[in-house]
N, C-alpha and C positions, 0 to 999 in steps of 0.2 A: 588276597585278590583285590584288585582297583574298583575302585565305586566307578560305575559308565555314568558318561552325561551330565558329571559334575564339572563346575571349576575349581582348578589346584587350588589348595587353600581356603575354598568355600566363597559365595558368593555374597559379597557385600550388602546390607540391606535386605529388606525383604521383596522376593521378585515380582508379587502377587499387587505390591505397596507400588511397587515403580511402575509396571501396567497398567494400573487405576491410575497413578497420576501421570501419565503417559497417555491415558483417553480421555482423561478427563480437560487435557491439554489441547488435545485436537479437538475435541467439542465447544475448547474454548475458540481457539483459530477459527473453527468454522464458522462462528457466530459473530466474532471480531471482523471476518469478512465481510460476510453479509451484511454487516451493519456499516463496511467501511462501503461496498459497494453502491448504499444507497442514499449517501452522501453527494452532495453535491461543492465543487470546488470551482473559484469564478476568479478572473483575473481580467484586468484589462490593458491597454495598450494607447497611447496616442492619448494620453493624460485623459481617458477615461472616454473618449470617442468610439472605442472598440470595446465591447466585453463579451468573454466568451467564458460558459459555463461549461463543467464536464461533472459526470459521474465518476466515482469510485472504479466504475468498468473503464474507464476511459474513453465514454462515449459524451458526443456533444450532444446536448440536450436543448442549448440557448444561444443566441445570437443577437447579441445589440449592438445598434450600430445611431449613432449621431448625425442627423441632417446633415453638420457641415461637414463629415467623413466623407460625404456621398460625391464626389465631383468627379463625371465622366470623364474630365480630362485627363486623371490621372487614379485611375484604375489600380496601378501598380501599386499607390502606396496603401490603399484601402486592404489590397492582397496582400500584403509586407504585417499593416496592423492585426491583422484578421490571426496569420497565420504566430506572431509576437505570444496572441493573446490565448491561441487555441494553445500551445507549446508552452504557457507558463500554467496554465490550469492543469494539462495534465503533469506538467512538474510537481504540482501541489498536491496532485493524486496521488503520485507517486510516493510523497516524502511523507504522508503520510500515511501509506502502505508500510511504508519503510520501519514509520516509526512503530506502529502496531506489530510488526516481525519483532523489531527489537525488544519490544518489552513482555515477550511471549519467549523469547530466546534466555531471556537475564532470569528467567519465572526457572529454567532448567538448571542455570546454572552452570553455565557452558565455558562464559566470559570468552577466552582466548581461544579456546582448544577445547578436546575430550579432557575429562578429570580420568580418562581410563587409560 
């Protein structure tokens, strides 16, 4: 008679071992978050006329701006820097969101593919 609920051949490692380091993984992600989220990342634009800060949420939090940025006549380019500067911060958020996945990702042992 066939064992139910098993896998052919028996299952590699201990299931019990990969669950704990399977939670113990996401307690780590969720912390890694959290702490990526309360980060702050700043960039600026128009050789430092423009600096715009963001959180880890990708929320802006800062806004600096340079006297001689300010000229009513040309609005547009003050909006051009603004938006340069808002768009490279949250790139920074980004990349290192990215980079925190990756090295949470390399912890499993993934590299290319499933090992299964």
């Amino acid at each position: 008679m066939a064992k139910r609920g098993g896998f052919p051949g028996g299952m590699p490692g201990n299931m019990n071992n990969i669950m704990k380091q399977a939670q113990r993984m996401q307690r780590q992600m969720e912390e890694n978050q959290k702490e990526l989220e309360t980060k702050e990342f700043a960039a600026a634009a128009g050789g430092g006329a423009v600096e715009v800060t963001v959180t880890g949420k990708k929320e802006v939090v800062k806004v600096k701006l340079s006297e001689e940025v300010v000229d009513p006549d040309d609005i547009e380019m003050l909006e051009d820097l603004i938006m340069a500067a808002t768009n490279e911060a949250i790139r920074k958020a980004e990349e290192a969101n990215a980079e925190v996945m990756n090295k949470m990702a390399g912890g499993l042992g993934l590299g290319g593919g499933f090992p299964f």
